[in-house]
PDB file of N, CA, C and O in Angstrom, chain B, residues numbered from 101:
ATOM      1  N   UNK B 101     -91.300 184.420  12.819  1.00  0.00           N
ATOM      2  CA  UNK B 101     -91.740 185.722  12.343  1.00  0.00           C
ATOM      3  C   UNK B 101     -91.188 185.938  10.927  1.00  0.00           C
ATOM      4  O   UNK B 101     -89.989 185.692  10.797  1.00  0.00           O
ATOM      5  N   UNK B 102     -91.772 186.301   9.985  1.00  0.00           N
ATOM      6  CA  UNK B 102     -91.557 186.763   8.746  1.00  0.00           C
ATOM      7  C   UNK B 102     -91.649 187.818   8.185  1.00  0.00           C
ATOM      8  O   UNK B 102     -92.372 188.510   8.902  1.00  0.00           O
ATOM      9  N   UNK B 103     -91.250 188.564   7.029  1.00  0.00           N
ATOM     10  CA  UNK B 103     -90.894 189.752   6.530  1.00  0.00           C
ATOM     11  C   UNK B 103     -92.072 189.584   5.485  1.00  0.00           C
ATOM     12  O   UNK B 103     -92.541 188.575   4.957  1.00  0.00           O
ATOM     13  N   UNK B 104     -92.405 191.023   5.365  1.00  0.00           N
ATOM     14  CA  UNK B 104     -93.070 190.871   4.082  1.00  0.00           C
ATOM     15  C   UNK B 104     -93.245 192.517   3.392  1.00  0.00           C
ATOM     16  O   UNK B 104     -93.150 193.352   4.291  1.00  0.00           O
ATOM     17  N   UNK B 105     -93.452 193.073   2.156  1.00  0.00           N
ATOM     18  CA  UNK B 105     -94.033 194.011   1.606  1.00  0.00           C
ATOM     19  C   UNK B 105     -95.137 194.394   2.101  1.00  0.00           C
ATOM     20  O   UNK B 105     -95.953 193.651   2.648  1.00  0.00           O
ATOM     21  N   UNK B 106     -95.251 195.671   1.932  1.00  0.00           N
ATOM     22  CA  UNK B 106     -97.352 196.277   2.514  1.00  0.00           C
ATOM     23  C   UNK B 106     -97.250 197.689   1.786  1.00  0.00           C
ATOM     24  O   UNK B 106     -96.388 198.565   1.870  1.00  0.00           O
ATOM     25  N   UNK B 107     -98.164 197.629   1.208  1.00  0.00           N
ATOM     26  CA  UNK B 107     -98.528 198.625   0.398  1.00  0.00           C
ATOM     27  C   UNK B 107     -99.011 199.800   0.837  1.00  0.00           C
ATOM     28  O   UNK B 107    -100.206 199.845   1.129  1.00  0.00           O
ATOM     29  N   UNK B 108     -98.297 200.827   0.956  1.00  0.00           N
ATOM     30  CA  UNK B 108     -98.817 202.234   1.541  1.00  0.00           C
ATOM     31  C   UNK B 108     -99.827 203.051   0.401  1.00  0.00           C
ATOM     32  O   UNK B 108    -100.411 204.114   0.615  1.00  0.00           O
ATOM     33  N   UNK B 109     -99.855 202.316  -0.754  1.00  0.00           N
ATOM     34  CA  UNK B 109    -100.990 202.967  -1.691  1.00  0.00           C
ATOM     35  C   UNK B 109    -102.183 203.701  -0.998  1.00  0.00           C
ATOM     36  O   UNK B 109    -102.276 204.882  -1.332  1.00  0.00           O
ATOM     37  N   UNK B 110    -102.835 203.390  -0.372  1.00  0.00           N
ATOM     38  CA  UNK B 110    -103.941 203.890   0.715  1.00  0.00           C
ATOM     39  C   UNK B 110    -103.762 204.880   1.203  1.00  0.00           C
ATOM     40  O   UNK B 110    -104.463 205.869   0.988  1.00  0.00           O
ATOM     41  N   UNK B 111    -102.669 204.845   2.061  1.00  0.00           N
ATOM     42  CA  UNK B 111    -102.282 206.629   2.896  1.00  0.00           C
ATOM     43  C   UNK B 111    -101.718 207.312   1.534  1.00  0.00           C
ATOM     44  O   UNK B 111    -102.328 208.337   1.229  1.00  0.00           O
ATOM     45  N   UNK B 112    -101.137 207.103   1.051  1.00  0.00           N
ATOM     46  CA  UNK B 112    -100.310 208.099  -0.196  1.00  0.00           C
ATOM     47  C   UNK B 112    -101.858 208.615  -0.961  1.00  0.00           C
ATOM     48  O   UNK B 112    -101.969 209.834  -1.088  1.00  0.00           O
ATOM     49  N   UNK B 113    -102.660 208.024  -1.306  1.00  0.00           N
ATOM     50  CA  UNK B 113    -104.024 208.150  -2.139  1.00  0.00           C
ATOM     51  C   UNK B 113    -104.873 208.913  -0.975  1.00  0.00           C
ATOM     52  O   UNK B 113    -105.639 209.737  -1.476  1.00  0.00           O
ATOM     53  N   UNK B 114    -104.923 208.871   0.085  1.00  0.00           N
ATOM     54  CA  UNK B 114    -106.041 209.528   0.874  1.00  0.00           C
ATOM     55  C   UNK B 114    -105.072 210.409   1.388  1.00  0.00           C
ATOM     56  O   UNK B 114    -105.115 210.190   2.598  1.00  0.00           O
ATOM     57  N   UNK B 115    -104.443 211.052   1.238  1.00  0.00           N
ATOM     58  CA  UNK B 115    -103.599 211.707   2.074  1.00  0.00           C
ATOM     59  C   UNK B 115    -103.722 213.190   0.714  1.00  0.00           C
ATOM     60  O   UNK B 115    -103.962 214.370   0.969  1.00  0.00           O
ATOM     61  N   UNK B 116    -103.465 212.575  -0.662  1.00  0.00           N
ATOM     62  CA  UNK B 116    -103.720 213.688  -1.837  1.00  0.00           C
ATOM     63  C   UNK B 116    -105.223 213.649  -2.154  1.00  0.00           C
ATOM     64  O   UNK B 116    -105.642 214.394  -3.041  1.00  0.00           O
ATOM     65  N   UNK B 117    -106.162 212.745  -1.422  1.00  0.00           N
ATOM     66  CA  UNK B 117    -107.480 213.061  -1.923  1.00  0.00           C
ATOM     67  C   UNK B 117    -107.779 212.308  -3.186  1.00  0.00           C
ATOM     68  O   UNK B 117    -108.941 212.417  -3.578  1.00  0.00           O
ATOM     69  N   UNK B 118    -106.917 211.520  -3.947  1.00  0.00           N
ATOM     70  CA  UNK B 118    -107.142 210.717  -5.089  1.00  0.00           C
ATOM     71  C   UNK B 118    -107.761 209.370  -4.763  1.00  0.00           C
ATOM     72  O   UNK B 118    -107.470 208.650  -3.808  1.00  0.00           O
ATOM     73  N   UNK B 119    -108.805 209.108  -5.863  1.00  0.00           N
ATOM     74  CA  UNK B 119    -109.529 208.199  -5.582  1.00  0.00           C
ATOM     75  C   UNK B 119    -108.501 206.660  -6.206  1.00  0.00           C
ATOM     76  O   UNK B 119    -107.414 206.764  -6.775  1.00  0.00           O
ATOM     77  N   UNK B 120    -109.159 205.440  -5.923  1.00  0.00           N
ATOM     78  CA  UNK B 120    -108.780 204.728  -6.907  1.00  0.00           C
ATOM     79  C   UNK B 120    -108.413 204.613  -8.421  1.00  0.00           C
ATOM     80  O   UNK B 120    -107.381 204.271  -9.000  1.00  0.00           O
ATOM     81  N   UNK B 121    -110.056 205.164  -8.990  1.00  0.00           N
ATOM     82  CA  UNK B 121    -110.111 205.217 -10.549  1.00  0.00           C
ATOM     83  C   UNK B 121    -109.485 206.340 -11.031  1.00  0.00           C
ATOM     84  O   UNK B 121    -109.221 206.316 -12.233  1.00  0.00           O
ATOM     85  N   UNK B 122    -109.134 207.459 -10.315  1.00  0.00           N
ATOM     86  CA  UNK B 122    -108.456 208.184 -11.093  1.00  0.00           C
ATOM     87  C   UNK B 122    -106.867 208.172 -10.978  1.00  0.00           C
ATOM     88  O   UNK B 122    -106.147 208.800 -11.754  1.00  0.00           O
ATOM     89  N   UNK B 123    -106.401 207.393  -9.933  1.00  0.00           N
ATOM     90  CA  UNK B 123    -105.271 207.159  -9.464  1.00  0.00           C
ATOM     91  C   UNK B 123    -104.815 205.962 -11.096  1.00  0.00           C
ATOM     92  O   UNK B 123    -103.971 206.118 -11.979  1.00  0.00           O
ATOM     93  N   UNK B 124    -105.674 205.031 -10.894  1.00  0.00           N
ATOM     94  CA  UNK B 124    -105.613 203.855 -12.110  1.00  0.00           C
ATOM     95  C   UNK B 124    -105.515 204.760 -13.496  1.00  0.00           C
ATOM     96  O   UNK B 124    -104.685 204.540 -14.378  1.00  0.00           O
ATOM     97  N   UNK B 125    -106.743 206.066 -13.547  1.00  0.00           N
ATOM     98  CA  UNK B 125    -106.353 206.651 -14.970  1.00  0.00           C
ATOM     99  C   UNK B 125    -105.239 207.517 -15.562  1.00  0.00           C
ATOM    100  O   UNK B 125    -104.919 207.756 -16.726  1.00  0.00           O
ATOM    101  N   UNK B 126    -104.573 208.055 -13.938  1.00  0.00           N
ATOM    102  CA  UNK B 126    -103.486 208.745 -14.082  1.00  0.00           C
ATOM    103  C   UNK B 126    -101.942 207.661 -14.460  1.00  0.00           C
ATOM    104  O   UNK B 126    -100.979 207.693 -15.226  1.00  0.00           O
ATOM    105  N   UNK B 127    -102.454 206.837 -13.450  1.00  0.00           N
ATOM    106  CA  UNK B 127    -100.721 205.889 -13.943  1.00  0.00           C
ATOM    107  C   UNK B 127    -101.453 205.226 -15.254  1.00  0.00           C
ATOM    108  O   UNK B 127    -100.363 204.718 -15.519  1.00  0.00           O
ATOM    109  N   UNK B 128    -102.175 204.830 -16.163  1.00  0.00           N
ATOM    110  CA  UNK B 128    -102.757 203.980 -17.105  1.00  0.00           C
ATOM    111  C   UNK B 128    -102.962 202.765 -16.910  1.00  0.00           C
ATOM    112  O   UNK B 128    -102.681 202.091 -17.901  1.00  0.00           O
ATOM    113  N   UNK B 129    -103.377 202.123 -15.946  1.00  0.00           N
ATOM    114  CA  UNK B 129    -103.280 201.003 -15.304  1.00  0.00           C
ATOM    115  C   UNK B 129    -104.503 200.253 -14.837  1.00  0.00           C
ATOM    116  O   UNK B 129    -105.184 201.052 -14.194  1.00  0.00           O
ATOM    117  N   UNK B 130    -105.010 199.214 -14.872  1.00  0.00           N
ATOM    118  CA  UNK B 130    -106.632 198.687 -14.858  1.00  0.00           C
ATOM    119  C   UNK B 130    -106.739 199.117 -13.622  1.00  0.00           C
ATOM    120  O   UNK B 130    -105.790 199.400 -12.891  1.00  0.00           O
ATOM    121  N   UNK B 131    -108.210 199.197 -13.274  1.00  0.00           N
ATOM    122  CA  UNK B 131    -108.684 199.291 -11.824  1.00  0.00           C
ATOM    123  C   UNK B 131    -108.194 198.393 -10.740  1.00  0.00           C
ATOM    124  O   UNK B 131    -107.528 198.481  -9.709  1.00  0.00           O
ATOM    125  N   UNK B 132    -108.647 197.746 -11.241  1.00  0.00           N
ATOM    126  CA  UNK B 132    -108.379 196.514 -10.115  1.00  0.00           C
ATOM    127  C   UNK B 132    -106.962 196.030  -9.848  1.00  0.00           C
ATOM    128  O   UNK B 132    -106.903 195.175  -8.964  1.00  0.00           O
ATOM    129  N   UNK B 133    -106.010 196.317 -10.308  1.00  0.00           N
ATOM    130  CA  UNK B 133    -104.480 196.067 -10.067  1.00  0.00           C
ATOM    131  C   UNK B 133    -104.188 197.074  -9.142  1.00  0.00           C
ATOM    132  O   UNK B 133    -103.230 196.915  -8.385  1.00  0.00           O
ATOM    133  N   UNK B 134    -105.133 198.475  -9.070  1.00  0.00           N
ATOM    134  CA  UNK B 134    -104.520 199.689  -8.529  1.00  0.00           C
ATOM    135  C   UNK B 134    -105.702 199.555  -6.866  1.00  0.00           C
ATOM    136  O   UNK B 134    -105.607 200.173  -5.805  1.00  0.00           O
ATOM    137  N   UNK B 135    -106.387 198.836  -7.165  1.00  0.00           N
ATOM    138  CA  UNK B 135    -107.639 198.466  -6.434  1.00  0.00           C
ATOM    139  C   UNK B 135    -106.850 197.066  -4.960  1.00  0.00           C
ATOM    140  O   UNK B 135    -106.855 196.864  -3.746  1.00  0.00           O
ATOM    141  N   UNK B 136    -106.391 196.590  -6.053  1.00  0.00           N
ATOM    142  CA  UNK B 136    -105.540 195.248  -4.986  1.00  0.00           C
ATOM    143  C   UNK B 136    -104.741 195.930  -4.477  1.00  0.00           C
ATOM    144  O   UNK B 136    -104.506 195.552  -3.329  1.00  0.00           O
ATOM    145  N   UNK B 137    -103.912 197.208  -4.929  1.00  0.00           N
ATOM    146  CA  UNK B 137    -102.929 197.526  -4.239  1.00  0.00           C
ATOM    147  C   UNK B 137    -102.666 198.450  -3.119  1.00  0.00           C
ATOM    148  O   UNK B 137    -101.763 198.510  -2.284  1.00  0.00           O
ATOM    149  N   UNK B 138    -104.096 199.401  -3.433  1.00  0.00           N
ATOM    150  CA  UNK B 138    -104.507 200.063  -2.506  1.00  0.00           C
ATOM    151  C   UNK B 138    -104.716 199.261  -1.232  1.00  0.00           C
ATOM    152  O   UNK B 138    -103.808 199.350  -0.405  1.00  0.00           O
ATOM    153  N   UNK B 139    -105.799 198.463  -0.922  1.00  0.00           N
ATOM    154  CA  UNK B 139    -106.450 197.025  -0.061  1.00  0.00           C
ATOM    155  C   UNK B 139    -105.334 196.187   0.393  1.00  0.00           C
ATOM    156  O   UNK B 139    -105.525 195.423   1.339  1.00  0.00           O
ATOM    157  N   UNK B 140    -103.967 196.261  -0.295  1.00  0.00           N
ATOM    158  CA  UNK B 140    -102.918 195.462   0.235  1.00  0.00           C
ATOM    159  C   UNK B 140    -103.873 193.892  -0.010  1.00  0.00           C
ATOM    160  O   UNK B 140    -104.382 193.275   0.926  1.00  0.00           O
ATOM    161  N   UNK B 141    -103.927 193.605  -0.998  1.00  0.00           N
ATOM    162  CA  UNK B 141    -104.201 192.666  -1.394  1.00  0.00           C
ATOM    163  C   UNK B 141    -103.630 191.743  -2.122  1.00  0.00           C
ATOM    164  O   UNK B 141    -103.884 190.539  -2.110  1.00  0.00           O
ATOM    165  N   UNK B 142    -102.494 192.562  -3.057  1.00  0.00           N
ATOM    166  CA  UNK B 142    -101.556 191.961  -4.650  1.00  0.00           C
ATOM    167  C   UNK B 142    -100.999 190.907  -3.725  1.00  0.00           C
ATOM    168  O   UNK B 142    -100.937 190.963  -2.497  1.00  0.00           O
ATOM    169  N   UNK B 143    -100.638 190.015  -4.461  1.00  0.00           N
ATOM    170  CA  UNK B 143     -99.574 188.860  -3.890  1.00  0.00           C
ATOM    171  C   UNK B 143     -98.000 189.249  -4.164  1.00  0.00           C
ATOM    172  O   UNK B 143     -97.001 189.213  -3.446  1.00  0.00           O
ATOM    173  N   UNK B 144     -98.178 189.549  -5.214  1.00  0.00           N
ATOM    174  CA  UNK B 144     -96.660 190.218  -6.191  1.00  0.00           C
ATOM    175  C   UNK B 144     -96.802 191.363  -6.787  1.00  0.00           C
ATOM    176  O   UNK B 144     -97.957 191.565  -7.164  1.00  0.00           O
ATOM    177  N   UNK B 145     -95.767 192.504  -7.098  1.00  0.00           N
ATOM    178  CA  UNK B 145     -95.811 193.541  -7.474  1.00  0.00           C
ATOM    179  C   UNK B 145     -94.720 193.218  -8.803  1.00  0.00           C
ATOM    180  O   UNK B 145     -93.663 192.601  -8.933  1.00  0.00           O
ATOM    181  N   UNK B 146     -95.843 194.198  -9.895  1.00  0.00           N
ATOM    182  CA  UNK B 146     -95.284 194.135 -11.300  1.00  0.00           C
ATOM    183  C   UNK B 146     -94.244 195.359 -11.459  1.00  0.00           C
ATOM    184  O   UNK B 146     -94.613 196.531 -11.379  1.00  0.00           O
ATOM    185  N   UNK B 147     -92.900 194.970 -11.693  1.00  0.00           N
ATOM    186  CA  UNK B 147     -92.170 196.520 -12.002  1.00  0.00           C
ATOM    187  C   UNK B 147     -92.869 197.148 -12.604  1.00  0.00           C
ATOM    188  O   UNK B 147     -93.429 198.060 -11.995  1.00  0.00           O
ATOM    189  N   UNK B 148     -93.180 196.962 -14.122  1.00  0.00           N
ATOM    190  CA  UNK B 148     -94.126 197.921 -14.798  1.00  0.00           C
ATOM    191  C   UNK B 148     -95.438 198.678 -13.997  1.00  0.00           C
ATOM    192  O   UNK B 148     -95.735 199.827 -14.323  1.00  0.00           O
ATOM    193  N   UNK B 149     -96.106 198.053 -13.066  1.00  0.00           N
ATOM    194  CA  UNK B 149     -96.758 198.996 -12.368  1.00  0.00           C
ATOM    195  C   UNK B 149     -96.608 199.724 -11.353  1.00  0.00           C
ATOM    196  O   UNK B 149     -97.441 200.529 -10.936  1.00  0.00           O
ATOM    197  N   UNK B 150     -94.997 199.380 -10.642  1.00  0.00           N
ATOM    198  CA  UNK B 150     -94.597 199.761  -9.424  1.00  0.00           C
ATOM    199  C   UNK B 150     -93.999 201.145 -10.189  1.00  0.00           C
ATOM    200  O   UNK B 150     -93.798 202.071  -9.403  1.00  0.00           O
ATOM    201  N   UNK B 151     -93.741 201.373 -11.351  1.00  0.00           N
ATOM    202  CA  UNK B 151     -92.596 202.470 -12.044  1.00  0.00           C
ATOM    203  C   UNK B 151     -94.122 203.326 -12.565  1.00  0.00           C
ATOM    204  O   UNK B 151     -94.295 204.442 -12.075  1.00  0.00           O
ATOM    205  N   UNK B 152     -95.135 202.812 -13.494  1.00  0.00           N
ATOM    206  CA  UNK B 152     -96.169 203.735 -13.513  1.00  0.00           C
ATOM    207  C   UNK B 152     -97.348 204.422 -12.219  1.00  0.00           C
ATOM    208  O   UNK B 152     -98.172 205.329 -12.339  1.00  0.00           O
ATOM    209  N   UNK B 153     -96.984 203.516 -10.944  1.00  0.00           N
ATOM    210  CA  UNK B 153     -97.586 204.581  -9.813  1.00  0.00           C
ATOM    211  C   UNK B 153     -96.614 205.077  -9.731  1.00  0.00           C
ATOM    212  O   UNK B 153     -96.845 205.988 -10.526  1.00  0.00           O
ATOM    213  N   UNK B 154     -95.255 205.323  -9.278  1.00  0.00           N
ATOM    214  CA  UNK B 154     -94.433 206.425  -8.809  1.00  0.00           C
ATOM    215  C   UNK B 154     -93.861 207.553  -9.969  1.00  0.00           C
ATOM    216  O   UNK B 154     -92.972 208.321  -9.600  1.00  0.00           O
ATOM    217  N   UNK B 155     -94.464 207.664 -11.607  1.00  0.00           N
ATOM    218  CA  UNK B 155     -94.489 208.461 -12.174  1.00  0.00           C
ATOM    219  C   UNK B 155     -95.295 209.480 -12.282  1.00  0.00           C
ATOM    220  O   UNK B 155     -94.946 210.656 -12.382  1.00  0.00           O
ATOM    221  N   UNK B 156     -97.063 208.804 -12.255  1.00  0.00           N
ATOM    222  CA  UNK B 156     -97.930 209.546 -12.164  1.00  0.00           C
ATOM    223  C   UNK B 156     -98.162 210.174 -10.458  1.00  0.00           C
ATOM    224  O   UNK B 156     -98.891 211.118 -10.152  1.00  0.00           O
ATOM    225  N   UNK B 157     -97.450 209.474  -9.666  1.00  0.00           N
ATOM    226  CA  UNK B 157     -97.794 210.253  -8.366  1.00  0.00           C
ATOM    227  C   UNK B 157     -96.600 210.849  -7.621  1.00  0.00           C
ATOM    228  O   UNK B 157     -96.486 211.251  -6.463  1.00  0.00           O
ATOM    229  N   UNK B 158     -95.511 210.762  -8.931  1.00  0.00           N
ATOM    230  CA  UNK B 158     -94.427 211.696  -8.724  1.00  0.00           C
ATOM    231  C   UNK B 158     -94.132 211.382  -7.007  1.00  0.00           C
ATOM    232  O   UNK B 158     -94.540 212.020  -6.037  1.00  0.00           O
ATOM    233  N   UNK B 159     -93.142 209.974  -7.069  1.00  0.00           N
ATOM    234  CA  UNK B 159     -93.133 209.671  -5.723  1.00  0.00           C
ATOM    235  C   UNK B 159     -91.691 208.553  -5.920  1.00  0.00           C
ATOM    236  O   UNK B 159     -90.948 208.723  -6.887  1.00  0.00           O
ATOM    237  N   UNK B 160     -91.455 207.580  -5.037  1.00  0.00           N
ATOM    238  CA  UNK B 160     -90.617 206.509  -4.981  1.00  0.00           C
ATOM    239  C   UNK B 160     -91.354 205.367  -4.639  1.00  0.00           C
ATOM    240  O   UNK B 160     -92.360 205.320  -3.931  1.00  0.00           O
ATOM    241  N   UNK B 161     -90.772 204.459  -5.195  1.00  0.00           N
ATOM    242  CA  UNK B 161     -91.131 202.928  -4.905  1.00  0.00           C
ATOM    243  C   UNK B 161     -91.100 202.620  -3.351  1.00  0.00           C
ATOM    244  O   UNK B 161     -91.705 201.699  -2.804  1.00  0.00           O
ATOM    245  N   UNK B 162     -90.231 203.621  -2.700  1.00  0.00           N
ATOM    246  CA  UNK B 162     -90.334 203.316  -0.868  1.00  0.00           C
ATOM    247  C   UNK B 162     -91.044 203.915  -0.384  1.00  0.00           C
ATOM    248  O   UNK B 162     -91.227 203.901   0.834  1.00  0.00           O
ATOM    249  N   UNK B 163     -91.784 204.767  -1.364  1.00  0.00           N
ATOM    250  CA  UNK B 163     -92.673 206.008  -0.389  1.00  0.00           C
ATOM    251  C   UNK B 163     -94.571 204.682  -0.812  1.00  0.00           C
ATOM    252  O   UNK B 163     -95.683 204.795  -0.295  1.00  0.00           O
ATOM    253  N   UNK B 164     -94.181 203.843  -1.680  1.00  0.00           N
ATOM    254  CA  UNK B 164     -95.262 202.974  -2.043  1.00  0.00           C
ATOM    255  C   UNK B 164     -95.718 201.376  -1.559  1.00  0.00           C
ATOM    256  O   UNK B 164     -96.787 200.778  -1.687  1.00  0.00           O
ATOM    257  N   UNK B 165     -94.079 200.870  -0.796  1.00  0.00           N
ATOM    258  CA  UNK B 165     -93.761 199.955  -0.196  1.00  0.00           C
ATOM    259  C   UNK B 165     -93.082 200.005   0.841  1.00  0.00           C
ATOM    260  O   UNK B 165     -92.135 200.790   0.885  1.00  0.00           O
ATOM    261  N   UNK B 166     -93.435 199.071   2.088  1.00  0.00           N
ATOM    262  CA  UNK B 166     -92.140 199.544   3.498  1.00  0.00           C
ATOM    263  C   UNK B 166     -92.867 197.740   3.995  1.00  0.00           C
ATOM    264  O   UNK B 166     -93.891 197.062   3.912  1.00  0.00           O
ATOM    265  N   UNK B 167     -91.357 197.705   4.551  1.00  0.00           N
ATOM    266  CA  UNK B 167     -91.307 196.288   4.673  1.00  0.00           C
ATOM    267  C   UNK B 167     -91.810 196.227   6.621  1.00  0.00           C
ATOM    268  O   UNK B 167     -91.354 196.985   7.477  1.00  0.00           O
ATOM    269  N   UNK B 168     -92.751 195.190   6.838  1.00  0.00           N
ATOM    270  CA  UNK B 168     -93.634 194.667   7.801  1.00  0.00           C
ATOM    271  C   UNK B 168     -93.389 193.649   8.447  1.00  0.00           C
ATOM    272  O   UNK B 168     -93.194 192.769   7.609  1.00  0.00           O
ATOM    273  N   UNK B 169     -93.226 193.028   9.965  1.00  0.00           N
ATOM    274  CA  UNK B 169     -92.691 191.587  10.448  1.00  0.00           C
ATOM    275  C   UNK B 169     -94.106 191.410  10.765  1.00  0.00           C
ATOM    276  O   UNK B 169     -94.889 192.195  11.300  1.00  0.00           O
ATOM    277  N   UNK B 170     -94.293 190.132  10.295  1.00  0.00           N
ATOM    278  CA  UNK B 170     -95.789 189.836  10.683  1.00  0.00           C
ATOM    279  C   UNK B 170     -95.520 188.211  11.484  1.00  0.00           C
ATOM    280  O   UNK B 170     -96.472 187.590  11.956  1.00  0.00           O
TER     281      UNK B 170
END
């Protein structure tokens, strides 16, 4: 069994009603980085984008990540 990251982007975004693209225009950040992360898709998470979602959505890096045994 292994540990891994999972991206709560999804509930945090549907939970305030924010879409993807405006979620991406609020932190300044391409679609599709904010798009993989929503989908739990990223392989790796960039500090620089882990620090611009939890500015623009006025939140924490744990309220954006929680660790999963898969």
């Amino acid at each position: 069994m292994s540990t891994r990251a999972k991206s709560r982007l999804k509930i945090i975004l549907d939970e305030r009603g924010i879409s993807i693209r405006k979620c991406a225009e609020l932190a300044d950040l391409k679609f599709e980085t904010v798009r993989k992360m929503y989908n739990d898709e990223a392989k790796q998470y960039q500090r620089d984008t882990l620090g611009s979602l939890c500015k623009a959505l006025n939140c924490e890096i744990s309220d954006l990540l929680e660790l999963i045994e898969e």
